[in-house]
Structures are given as structure tokens and as C-alpha cells.
C-alpha positions in Angstrom: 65.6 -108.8 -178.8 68.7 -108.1 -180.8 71.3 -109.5 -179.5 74.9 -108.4 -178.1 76.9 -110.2 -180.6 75.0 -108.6 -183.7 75.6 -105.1 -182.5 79.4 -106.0 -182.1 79.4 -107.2 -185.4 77.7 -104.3 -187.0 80.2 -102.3 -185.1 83.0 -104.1 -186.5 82.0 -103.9 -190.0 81.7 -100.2 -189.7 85.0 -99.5 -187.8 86.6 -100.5 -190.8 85.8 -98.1 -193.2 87.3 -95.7 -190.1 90.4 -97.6 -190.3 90.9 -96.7 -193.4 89.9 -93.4 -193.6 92.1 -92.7 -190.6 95.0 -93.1 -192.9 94.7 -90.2 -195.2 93.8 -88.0 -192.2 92.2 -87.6 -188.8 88.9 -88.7 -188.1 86.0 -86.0 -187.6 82.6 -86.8 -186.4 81.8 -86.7 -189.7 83.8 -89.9 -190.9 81.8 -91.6 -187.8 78.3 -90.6 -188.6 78.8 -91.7 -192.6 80.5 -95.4 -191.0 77.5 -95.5 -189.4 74.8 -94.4 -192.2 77.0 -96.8 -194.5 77.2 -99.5 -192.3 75.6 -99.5 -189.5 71.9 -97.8 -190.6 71.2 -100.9 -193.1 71.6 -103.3 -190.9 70.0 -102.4 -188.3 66.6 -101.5 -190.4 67.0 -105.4 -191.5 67.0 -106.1 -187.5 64.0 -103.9 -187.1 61.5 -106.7 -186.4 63.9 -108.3 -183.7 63.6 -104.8 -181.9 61.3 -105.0 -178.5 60.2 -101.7 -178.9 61.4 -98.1 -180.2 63.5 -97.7 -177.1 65.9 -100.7 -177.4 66.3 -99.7 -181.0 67.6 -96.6 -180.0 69.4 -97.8 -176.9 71.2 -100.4 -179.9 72.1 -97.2 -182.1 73.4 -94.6 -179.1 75.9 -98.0 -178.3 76.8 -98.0 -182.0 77.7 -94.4 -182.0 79.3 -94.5 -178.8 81.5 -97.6 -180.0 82.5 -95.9 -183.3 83.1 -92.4 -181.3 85.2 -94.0 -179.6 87.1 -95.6 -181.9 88.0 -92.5 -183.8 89.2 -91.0 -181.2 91.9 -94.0 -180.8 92.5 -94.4 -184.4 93.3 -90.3 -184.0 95.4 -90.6 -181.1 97.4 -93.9 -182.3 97.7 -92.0 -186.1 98.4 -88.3 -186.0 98.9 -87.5 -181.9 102.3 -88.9 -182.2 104.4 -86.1 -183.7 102.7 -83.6 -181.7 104.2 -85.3 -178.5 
């Protein structure tokens, strides 16, 4: 069983590359999906064997995406939503 920690970590590593992208202009979903085949995708096929089954692997992947959706939409809101109020 992978383990909460790991997935947090993963996440961090791949919110960066959205931090920085977020700078030279808003995030699409896009920008998420390539932190996550950058980051995210490797590591969690080197966690593969500490999977239970096909379904906590996924569940591990949909939390990943979520967390990094999420995080654009922050990043966009905190970065380009301010002149527009």
C-alpha cells in the first residue's frame, strides 16, 4: 500500500513545474496533465509493486490530478484574476 505521504510528495514535486509555468501565463489543463506525465507518471510506475491492486493505483492517480487541478486553479486565481477584479 502506497502510502499518504508519498502521494503528497509526488504532488509537490509536480506542483512546481506549475508554479513556474503559472508565471508566464495562466494555467490550462494542459500545463496540469504534462506536471503530471513529467512528474507524477514516473514515479508512480516505480511505486507500481507497492500498489494493492489496479484500483488503488487509480484511486492514487485521480487524487494526484485532483491535487494538481486544484492547484492551478489557485495559482490562476492568485496570478492573473487580480486585474480583472
Amino acid at each position: 500500500m502506497v502510502e499518504q505521504s508519498e502521494l503528497d510528495w509526488i504532488v509537490q514535486k509536480a506542483s512546481e513545474l506549475l508554479a513556474d509555468k503559472v508565471k508566464d501565463g495562466p494555467l490550462t489543463d494542459r500545463d496540469v496533465k504534462l506536471a503530471f506525465e513529467v512528474f507524477a507518471q514516473p514515479r508512480l510506475k516505480r511505486l507500481s509493486e507497492t500498489f494493492s491492486d489496479e484500483q488503488e493505483q487509480r484511486r492514487a492517480v485521480d487524487h494526484i490530478m485532483i491535487k494538481l487541478e486544484e492547484l492551478a486553479r489557485r495559482l490562476n486565481a492568485e496570478h492573473w484574476k487580480k486585474g480583472e477584479l
